[in-house]
C-alpha positions, 0 to 999 in steps of 0.5 A: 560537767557532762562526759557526753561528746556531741556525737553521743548526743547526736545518736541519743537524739536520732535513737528517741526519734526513730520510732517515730521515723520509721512510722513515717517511712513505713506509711509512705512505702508500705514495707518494713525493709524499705523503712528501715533502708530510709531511716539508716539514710537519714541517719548517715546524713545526719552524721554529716551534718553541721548538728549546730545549724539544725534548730529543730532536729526532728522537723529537720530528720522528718523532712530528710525522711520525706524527701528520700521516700519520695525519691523512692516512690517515684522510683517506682513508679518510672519503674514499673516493670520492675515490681517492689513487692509483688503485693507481697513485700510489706506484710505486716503479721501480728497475733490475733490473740485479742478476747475482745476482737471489737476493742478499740484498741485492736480495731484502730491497729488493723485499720492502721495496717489495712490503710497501706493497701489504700494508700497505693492509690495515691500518686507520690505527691498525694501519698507524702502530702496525705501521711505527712499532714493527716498522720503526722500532723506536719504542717503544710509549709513544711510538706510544701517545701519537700515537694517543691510546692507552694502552701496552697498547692500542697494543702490541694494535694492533700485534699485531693488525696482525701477524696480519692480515699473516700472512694475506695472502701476501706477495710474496718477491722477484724470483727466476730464474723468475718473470723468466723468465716475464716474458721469455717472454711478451714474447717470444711478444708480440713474435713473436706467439706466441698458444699461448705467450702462453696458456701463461705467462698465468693463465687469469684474468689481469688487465690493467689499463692506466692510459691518458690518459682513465682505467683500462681493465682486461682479463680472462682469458687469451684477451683479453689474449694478443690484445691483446699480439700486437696492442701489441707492438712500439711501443717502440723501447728496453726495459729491466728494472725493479723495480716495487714489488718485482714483474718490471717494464719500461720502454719509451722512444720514440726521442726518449728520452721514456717510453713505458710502465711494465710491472709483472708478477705471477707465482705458480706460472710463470703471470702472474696479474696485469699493470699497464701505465701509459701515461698521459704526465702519470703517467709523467712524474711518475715518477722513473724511470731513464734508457735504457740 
């Protein structure tokens, strides 16, 4: 005869499905934090719960996970003065350590995380109707029955939210070239080489710098070629990320603390688009890997 209490059975039960809950909350918000705000939640409510009137328990905590990240995207969205993460909030950083940069496996990981860039397109409705179905595989009746909709209207939503993906170009991996790019404009900012620092930067580049007092943003690829020259080599340790599926780079001080997280977007071999963060209070809430 089994020792364990229901609760025990309970937890042991929600802690096989938290992976998986937290995907969910993640896609839907795009923000690590929020996730796990929203799987913590689900729990509590859980713990509430007449555990004998649930029939299907991970139906029931991904529909519970559903509807509280809902209400937290539509809170946003009546709220936007009142930005979540100024862009910044949900960075996801992995090591780009792969010696095959065009594996399927690593290429599927950075279209995964690009996606949640994508995904801010979409209107609440559309977003859970689409990560639900088309992520997840929950079923229409399932979806409908979060948002207050019937099947078909949900099925209609998802669509919808299909086409509008469709337009927008979305990011195909990390491939050989856009990270060569990237190596050549840190290399010209280290020897500050201006002409070549021109040539691997659009003419309408923009930076956009996260810093302890707020966001500084620098347009065009004069302004930011001389600004590269001028920060080069403050860091005394480098090492090559992923940033939300883009070519990326942390830098630490000497005393192991971060430095700065580079994120870089590359279309047709010219950089288009740099985030830098700075600010020490958002680097440290980051999870980020350790100096090489």
């Amino acid at each position: 005869m089994s020792d364990t209490s229901p609760t025990d059975l309970m937890a042991e039960t929600f802690e096989a499905q938290r992976d998986r809950l937290h995907a969910v909350a993640h896609r839907m918000l795009g923000s690590h934090a929020d996730a796990e705000d929203v799987v913590q939640e689900a729990w509590l409510r859980l713990s509430r719960q007449d555990t004998a009137t649930i029939h299907n328990l991970a139906g029931w905590l991904t529909t519970v996970v559903g509807r509280i990240s809902l209400d937290v995207l539509r809170s946003r969205q009546a709220r936007p003065e009142a930005p979540y993460d100024d862009g910044l909030y949900g960075l996801v950083v992995t090591l780009d350590d792969s010696p095959a940069p065009e594996d399927d496996a690593v290429l599927a990981d950075s279209v995964g995380l690009a996606l949640l860039v994508v995904l801010e397109s979409l209107g609440p409705s559309e977003r859970l109707a689409f990560v639900l179905h088309d992520l997840f595989a929950v079923p229409f009746d399932e979806i409908g029955q979060i948002l207050g909709k019937s099947t078909a209207a949900t099925k209609m939503l998802a669509s919808r939210a299909r086409r509008k993906l469709r337009t927008i170009e979305r990011p195909t991996g990390v491939g050989r070239e856009q990270r060569e790019v990237v190596q050549a404009f840190l290399a010209a900012a280290r020897r500050g080489d201006f002409e070549e620092l021109l040539r691997v930067l659009d003419p309408e580049v923009r930076l956009a710098v996260d810093t302890p007092s707020g966001m500084v943003v620098t347009l065009g690829a004069t302004q930011v070629a001389a600004g590269a020259q001028l920060s080069a080599g403050a860091a005394t340790q480098g090492r090559t990320v992923l940033v939300n599926g883009l070519p990326g780079l942390i830098s630490w001080r000497e005393d192991g603390t971060p430095l700065s997280v580079l994120a870089f977007t590359v279309v047709d071999g010219r950089i288009t688009d740099i985030t830098i963060v700075i600010d020490p209070a958002k680097l440290a809430l980051m999870d980020l890997p350790d100096p090489a």
